[in-house]
N, C-alpha and C positions, 0 to 999 in steps of 0.2 A: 523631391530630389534628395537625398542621402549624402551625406557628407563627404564619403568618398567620391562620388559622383559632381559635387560640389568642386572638390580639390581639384578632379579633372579636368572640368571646364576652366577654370579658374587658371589651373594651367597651361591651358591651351590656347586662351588668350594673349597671357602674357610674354607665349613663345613666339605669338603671331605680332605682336606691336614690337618684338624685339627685330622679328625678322623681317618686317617691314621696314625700320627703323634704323639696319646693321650699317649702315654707312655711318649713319648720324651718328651713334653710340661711339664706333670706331674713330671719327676724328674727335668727338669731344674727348676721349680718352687720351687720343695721343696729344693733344692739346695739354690734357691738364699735366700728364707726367713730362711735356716738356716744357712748362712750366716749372716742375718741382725741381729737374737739371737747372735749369739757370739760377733756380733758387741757391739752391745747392754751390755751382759756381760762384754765386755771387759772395756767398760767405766764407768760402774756401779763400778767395783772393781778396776779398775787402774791400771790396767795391765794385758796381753793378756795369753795366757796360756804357764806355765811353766818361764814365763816372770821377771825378778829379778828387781825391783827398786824402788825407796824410795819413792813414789806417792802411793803404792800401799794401800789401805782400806778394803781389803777383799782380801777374797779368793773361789777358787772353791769348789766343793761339787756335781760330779756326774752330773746327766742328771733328768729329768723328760718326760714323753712321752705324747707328746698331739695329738689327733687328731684335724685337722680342714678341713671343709667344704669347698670346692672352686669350681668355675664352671665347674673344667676340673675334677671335685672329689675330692674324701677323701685325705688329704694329712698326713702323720705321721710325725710329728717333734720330736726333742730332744731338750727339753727346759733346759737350764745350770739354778744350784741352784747356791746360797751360802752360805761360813756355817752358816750366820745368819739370813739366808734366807730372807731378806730383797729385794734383787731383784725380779723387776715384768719390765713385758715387756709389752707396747704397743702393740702390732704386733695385740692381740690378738682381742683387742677393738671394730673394727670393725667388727670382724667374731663373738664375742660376738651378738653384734645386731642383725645380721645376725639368729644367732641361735634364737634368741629371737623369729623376726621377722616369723623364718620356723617354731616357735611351734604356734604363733598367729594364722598362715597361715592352721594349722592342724587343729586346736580347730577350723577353721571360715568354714573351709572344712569342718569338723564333721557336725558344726550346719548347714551348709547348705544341706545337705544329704546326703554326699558322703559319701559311707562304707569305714571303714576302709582298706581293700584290697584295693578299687581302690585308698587310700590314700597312700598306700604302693608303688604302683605300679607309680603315677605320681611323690612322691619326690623322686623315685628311677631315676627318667628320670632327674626330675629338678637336683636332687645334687649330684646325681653319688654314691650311696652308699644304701644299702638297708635298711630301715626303715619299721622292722616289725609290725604287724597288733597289736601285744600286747605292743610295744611301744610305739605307736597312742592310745591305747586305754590310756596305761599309762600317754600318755601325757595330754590328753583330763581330764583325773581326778583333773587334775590344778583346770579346772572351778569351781569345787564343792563348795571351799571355798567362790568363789565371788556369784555362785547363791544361795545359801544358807542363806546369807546376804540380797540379794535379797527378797526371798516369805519370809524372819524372819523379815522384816524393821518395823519398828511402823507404824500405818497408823494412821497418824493425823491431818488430815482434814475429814470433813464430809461426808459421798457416801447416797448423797438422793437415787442414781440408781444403782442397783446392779441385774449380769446379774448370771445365774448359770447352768451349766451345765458338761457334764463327755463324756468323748469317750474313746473306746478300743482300745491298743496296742499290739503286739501280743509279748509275753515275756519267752525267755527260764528259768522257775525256775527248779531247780535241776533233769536236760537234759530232762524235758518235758515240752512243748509248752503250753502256758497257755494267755489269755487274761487278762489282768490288767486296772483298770478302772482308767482313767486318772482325777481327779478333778479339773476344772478351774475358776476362778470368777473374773468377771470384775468388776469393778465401774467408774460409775460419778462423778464427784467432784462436789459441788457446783460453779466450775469456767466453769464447762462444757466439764474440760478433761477427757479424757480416761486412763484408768490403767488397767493393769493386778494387781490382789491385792494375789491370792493367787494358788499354784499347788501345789496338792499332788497326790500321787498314791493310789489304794486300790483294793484289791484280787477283788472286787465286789462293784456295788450302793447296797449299801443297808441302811436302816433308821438311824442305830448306825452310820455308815461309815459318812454318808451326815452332821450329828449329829454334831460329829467329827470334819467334814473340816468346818462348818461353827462356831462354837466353838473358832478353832483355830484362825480365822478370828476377832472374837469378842476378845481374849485374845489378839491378835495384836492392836486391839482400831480401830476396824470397830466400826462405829457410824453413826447417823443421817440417819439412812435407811429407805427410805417411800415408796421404790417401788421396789420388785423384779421381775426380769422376768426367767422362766425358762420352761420347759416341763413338761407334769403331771407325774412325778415321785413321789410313796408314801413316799419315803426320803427325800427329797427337800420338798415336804410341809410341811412333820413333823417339819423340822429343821427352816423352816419357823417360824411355827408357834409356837414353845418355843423359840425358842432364837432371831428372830426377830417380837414381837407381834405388835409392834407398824406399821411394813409396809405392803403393800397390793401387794398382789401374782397373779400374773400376767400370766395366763396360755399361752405359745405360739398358737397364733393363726395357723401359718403355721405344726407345729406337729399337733394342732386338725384338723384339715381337710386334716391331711395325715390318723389320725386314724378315721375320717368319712369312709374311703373307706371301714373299716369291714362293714357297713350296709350298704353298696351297694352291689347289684350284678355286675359282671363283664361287662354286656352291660348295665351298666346303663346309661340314660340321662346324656350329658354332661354340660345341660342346669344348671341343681339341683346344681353341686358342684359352676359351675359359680356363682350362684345368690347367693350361702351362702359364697363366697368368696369375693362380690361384699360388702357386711353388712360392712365389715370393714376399708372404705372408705367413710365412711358416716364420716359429719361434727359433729356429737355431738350422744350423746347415746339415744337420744328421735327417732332421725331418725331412727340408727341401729333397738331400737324397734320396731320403726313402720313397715319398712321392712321385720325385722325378723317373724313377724305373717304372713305378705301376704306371706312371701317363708314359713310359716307351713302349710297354708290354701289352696296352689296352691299341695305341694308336699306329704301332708301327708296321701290322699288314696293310693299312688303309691307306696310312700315308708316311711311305717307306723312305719319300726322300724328307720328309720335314722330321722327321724324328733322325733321320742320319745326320744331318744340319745341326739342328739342338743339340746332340749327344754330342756334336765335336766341339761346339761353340757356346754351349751355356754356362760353363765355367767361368768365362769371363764375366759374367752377371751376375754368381753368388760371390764373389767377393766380401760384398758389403756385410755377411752375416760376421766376416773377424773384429766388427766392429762392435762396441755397445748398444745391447737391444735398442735403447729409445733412441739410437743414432739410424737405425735403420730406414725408415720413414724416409729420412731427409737426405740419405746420401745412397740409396739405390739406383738412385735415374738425378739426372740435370733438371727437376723442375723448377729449381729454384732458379737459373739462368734461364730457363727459359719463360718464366712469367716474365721478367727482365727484356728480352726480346720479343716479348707481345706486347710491352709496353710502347719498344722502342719502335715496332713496327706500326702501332698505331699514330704514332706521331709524325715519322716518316711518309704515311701514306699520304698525309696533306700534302706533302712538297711533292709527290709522287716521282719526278727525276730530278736529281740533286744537281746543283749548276755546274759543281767542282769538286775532286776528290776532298781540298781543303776544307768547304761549305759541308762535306757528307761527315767526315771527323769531326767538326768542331761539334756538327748536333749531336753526334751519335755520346760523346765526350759529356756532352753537358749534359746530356737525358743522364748517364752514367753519375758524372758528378753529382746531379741530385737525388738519387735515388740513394748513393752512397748515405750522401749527408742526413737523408731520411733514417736507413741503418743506423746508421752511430746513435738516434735520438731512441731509437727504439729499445725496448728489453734484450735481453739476449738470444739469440735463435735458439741455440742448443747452449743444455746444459753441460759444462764442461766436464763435471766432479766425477759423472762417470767413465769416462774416457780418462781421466787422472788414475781414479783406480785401477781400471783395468792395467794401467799402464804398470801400475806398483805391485801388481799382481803376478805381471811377467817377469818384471825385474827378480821379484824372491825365487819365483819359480827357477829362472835361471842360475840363481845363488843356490 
């Protein structure tokens, strides 16, 4: 038999005389710790119970009932008062943490996707005592206070880059299933980091709602914004276009050539989408032009409404070339929000319908908040010094 093989059995013994055994363990345990209380008691007031002598500083006063947590289970003590209730006992200190430590461990559960049941069901294995799904839920409402601080913080540095976009959560409002449109918005810093800057929820995208979330943004001291990127949503450009006039709106290239496929027919040429897919790898917007006519000129008897389409609406897609070449990559299309939202949909797909619009924020919040807090520790996405230049570039030019 092999050592490891060894350890095995070895352990599987000792789990089997423990678990034959779990009563016994359980009261000699709470035996001895409520031994150490009365110990405790005893020296705190100066004498033992019923006990007569001139040391003494106190006196007794009754019991109090505690529960605590222990590996072998739930254990019930009687914790001694007295009358001036001045007594407090260590014992408890380290199962304090303990507790602490087991609601961290739920809240990091929650945000990582695990439903509430199967969180009931593993700290029922880990701590020996049942922990219902509405006291998980209860506990998990801790977070509110700190995310909330969170998407309300000032934002007081500059975001040249701001990304925006929304996805649906599936939310039980008053016991029917309804979809809720999640609102998310990243920024650039002029350092070049990355941020989550704002979430909210909303029945629907609609122009007032988009209005709304980027409003909020602006009242928090979103500033310095010269470039947004998002999908062709008509609320996202509205909100764009009042409340950030001064930056340029940056159509997702990857959404418009998901929606090129309405003018295609089903066997179309796979050649067409390649070649207008190819446009946005070109070094500078003189090139895209010049290719974008030979892909009108090559495709436009074949397929007369998808090139009438593109020629009125691909403009909004080269935007991103007035930017710095190695910016281009990263601010043609939302993929950077939307890795972000395949994060968050993988996590959300455990809980599969959310209990409460509150319960669907708080996670969406908290996946958000850490992901943030990942950014900060990381390098910086983009490098800023070219976008600095270019910026000092225009400036002379205009002098």
């Amino acid at each position: 038999m092999t050592t490891r093989a060894k350890r095995t059995a070895k352990s599987c013994r000792i789990e089997t005389l423990i678990g034959d055994d779990r009563a016994f363990l359980k009261e000699l345990m709470k035996e001895s710790l409520q031994e150490v209380l009365e110990a405790e008691m005893t020296e705190a007031v100066g004498a033992g119970p019923g006990e007569r002598t001139g040391d003494r500083v106190g006196y007794r006063s009754g019991y109090d009932s505690r529960g605590v947590v222990t590996r072998i289970g739930k254990l019930e003590l009687r914790v001694p008062r007295d009358r001036e209730g001045r007594f407090s006992t260590e014992l408890f200190d380290r199962y304090q943490r303990s507790e602490k430590a087991l609601v961290s461990a739920l809240a990091e559960m929650y945000v990582q996707g695990v439903s509430t049941r199967k969180v009931k069901a593993i700290t029922e294995e880990l701590c020996g005592h049942t922990c219902s799904a509405s006291t998980v839920s209860r506990i998990n409402k801790g977070l509110d206070a700190l995310l909330r601080r969170f998407v309300q913080r000032r934002l007081e540095k500059a975001y040249p880059y701001v990304i925006l976009d929304a996805r649906y959560e599936k939310v039980r409002l008053d016991g029917v299933i309804q979809a809720q449109a999640v609102f998310i918005a990243l920024g650039i810093n002029a350092e070049g980091r990355r941020q989550v800057l704002g979430v909210e929820l909303s029945n629907r995208e609609s122009q007032s709602s988009w209005t709304t979330f980027v409003k909020g943004l602006k009242t928090r001291g979103l500033q310095g914004v010269e470039f947004v990127v998002s999908d062709d949503h008509a609320g996202i450009k509205r909100a764009v276009r009042e409340l950030l006039p001064e930056a340029v709106w940056q159509r997702c290239y990857v959404h418009f050539l998901r929606n090129a496929l309405d003018y295609l027919p089903r066997k179309a040429d796979d050649d067409c989408r390649q070649e207008l897919r190819w446009l946005y790898d070109r070094r500078s917007l003189k090139e895209a032009q010049q290719d974008l006519q030979a892909w009108l000129t090559r495709w436009a008897q074949r397929y007369p409404k998808l090139t009438d389409w593109v020629e009125a609406h691909i403009g909004e897609t080269l935007n991103f070339y007035s930017l710095p070449r190695q910016h281009h990559k990263h601010l043609k299309r939302t993929n950077m929000l939307e890795r972000l939202n395949e994060e968050i949909k993988r996590r959300t797909r455990v809980v599969r319908i959310v209990p409460n619009a509150a319960s669907c924020l708080r996670l969406v919040r908290a996946l958000c908040a850490e992901t943030h807090e990942g950014w900060l520790e990381d390098h910086r996405y983009l490098n800023m010094d070219y976008w600095k230049e270019q910026k000092k570039d225009l400036v002379q030019v205009a002098a």
